[in-house]
matplotlib code that plots the C-alpha trace (Angstrom):
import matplotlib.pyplot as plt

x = [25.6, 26.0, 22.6, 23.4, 26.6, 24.8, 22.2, 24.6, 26.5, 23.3, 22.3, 25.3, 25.6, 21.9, 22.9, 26.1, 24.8, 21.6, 21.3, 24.9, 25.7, 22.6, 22.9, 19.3, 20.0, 18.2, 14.2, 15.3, 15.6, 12.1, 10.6, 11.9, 10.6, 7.4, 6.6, 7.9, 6.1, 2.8, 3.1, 4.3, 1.4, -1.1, -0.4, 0.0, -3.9, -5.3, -3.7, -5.0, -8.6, -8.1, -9.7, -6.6, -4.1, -5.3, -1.8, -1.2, -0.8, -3.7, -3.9, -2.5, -4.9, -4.0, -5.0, -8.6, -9.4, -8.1, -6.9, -3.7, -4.1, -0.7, -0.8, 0.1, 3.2, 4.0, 3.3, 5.6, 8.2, 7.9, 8.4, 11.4, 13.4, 12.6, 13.6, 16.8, 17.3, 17.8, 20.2, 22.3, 22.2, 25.5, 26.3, 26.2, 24.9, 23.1, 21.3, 19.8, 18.7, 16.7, 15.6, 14.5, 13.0, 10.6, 9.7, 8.4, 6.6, 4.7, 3.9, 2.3, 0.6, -0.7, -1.9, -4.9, -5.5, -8.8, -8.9, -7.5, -10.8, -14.0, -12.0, -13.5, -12.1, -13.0, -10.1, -12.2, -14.6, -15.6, -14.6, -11.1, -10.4, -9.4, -6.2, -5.0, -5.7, -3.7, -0.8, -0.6, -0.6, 1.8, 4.0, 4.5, 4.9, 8.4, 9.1, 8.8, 11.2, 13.4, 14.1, 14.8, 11.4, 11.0, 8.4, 10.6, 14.1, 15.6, 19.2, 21.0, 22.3, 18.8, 17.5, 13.9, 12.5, 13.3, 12.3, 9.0, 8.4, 9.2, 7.1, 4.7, 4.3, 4.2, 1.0, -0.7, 0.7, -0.9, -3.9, -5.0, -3.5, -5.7, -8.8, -8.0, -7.7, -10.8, -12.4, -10.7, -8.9, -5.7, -3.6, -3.8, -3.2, -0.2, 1.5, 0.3, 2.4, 5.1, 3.1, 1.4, -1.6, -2.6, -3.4, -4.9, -7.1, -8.5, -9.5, -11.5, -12.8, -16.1, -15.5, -16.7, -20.2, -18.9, -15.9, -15.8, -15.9, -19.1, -20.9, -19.7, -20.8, -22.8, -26.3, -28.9, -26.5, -26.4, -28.0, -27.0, -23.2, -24.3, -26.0, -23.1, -21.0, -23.0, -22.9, -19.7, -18.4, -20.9, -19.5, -20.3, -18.1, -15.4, -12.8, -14.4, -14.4, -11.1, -10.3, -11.7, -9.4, -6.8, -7.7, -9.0, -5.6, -3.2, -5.3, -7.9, -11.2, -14.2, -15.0, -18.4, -17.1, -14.8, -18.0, -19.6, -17.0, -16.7, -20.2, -20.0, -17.7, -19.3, -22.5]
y = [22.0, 23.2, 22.4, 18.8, 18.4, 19.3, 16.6, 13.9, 14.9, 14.8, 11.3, 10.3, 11.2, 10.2, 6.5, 6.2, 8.0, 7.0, 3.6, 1.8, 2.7, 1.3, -1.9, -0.7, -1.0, -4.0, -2.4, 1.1, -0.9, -2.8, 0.5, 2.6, -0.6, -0.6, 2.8, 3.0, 0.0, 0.9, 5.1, 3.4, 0.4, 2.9, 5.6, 3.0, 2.0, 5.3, 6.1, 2.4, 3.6, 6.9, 7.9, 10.6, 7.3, 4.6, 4.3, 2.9, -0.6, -2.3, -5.5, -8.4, -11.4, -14.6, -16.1, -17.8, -14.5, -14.9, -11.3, -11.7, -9.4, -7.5, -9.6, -12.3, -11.2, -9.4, -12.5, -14.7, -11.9, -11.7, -15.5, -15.7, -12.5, -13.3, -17.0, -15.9, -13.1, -16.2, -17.8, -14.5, -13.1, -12.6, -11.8, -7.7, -6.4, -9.2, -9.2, -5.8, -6.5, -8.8, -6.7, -4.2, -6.9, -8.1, -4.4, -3.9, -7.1, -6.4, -3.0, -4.6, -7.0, -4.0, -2.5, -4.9, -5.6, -5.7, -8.4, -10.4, -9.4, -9.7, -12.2, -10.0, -7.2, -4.6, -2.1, 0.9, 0.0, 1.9, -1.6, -0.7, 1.9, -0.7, -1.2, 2.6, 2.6, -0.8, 0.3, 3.5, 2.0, -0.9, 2.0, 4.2, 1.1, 0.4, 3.7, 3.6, 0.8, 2.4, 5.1, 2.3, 2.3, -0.3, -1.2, -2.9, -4.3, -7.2, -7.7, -10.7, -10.8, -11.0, -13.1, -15.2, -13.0, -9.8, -11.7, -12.9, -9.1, -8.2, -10.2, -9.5, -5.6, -6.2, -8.0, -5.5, -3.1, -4.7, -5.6, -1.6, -2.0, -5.0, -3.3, -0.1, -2.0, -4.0, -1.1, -0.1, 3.1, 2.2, 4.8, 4.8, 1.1, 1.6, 4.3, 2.8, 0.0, 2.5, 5.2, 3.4, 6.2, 6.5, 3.5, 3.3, 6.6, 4.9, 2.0, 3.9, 5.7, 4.6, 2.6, 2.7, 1.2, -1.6, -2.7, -5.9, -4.8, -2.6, -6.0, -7.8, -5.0, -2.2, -3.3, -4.8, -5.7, -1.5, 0.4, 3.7, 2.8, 1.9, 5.2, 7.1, 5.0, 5.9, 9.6, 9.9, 8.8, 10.5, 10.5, 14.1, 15.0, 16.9, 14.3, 12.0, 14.2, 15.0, 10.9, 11.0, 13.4, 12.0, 8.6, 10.4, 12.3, 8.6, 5.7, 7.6, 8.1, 5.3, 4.4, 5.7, 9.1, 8.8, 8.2, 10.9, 13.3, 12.4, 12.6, 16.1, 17.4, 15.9, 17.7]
z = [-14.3, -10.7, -9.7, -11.6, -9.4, -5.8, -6.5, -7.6, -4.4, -2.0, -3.5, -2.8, 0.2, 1.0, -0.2, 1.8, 4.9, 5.4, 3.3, 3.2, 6.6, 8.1, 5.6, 4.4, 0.7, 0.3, 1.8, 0.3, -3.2, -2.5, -1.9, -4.5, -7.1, -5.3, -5.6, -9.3, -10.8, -8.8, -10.3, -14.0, -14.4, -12.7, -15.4, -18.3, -17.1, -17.1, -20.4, -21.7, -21.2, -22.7, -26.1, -26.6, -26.5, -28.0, -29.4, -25.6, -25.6, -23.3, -21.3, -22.4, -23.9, -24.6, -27.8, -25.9, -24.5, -20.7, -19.3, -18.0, -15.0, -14.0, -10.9, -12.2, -13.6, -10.1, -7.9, -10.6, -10.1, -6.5, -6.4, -8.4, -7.0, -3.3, -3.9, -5.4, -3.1, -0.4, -2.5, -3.6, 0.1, 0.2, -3.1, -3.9, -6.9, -6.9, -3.9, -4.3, -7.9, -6.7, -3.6, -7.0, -8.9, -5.8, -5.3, -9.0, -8.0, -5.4, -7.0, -9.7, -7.4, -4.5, -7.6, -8.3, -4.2, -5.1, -6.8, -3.7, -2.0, -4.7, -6.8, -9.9, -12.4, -10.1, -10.8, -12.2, -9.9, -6.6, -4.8, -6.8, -4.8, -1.8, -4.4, -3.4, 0.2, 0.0, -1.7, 0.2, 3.6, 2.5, 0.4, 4.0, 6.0, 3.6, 4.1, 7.8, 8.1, 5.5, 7.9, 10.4, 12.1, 14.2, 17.3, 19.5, 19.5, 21.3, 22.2, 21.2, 24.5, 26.5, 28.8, 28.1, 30.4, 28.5, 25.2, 27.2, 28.0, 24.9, 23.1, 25.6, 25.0, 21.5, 21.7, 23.7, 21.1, 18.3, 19.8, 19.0, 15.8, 14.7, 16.1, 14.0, 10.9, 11.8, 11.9, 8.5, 10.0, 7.8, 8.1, 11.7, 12.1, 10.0, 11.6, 15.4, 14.9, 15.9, 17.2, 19.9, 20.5, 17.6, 16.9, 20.3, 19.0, 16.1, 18.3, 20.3, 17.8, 15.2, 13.1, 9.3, 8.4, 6.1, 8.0, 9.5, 13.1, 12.1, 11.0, 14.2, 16.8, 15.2, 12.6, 14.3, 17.7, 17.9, 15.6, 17.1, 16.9, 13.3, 12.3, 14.3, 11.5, 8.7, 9.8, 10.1, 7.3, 4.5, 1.1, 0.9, 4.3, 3.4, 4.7, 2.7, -0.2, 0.0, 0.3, -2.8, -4.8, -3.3, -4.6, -8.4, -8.0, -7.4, -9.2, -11.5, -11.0, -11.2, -14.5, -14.0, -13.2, -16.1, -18.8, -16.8, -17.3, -20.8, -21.4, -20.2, -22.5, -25.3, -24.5]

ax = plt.figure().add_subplot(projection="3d")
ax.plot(x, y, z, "-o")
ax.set_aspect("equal")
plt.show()
């Protein structure tokens, strides 16, 4: 009951503290929706695919056979809480149910990212695994602004020539930033945006051999770049390997390696 009480207490004082007092309840409620329907529909797939819970209700058909994908009901959700959440700005609890609502749907949305790219059910697919890196990197940029993050700040009292130079650095900020994810070094576009050198690391830094800064400078333009690429980012590297638990260990792993795995333990 004690260890109960201190908990309450520390929430409490986390939400009043930290959240209230900042007037973050609104982006702490889209992240705590984001992260919960992204962990909940993530789990409810991998127990949809498994023989041990086929008592786990699957995706939803319509009566001619289209899958629904989740997306869909995120991006309706996102529409209708972020729409409302304009209308009820003022108006608490309101406001932050909606702020809730438009996390859930963009958790359910991040979760099929993939999609967005191939335009194809790639979700147990290797491709799939761009959903995970996506909803990672968009789940620790919330939580960077939750903790009141933020690049640059302008005064409402300043001058157009501080606005000019502040708008100014923050384009030779992001120009790192954009390289870094052109060269799909996520995480360390993500946390460049307010640590400037890292994201200035990864943009000097390789870049991997499928992203789209590898097809515009590396291939035939520079084939050594492009084995340099290729070498450094082996699948059977242990960073990479380690990616790869990561990613088993969040979204599941490939449904190849799932029939594989079952296979083995039929054998």
């Amino acid at each position: 009951m004690g260890a109960l009480t201190t908990s309450a207490s520390f929430l409490s004082t986390f939400w009043n503290d930290q959240i209230v007092d900042h007037e973050r309840q609104g982006i702490f409620l889209v992240l705590l929706g984001f992260l919960g329907a992204f962990g909940f529909i993530r789990l409810s797939a991998r127990l949809g695919r498994s023989p041990r819970f086929e008592w786990w209700p699957g995706s939803v058909v319509s009566d001619s056979g289209v899958h629904l994908h989740h997306l869909v009901w995120g991006i309706c959700l996102m529409t209708a809480s972020g729409a409302l959440g304009f209308a009820l700005f003022d108006s608490s609890p309101w406001f932050e149910i909606c702020a809730a609502l438009f996390g859930i749907g963009a958790g359910l949305t991040f979760d099929e990212f993939a999609l967005w790219i191939y335009l194809e059910d790639v979700y147990w697919a290797q491709e799939g695994r761009r959903s995970i890196d996506a909803a990672v990197v968009a789940g620790a940029g919330l939580l960077l602004v939750t903790m009141g993050a933020v690049p640059f700040e302008v005064d409402t009292g300043s001058t157009v020539g501080d606005i000019a130079a502040a708008l100014l650095a923050t384009v030779i900020l992001l120009v790192p930033v954009v390289i870094a994810f052109a060269k799909q070094r996520f995480f360390h576009g993500t946390f460049g945006i307010l640590i400037g050198p890292l994201a200035i690391y990864a943009a000097c830094r390789i870049g991997k051999p499928g992203s789209p800064w590898a097809r515009r400078f590396y291939g035939e333009r520079n084939p050594r770049k492009q084995a340099k690429a290729e070498a450094r980012f082996r699948p059977d590297r242990r960073t990479e390997r380690f990616k790869e638990r990561l990613r088993d260990a969040i979204g599941g792993e490939t449904q190849a390696e799932y029939e594989a795995r079952l296979r083995g333990r039929s054998g």
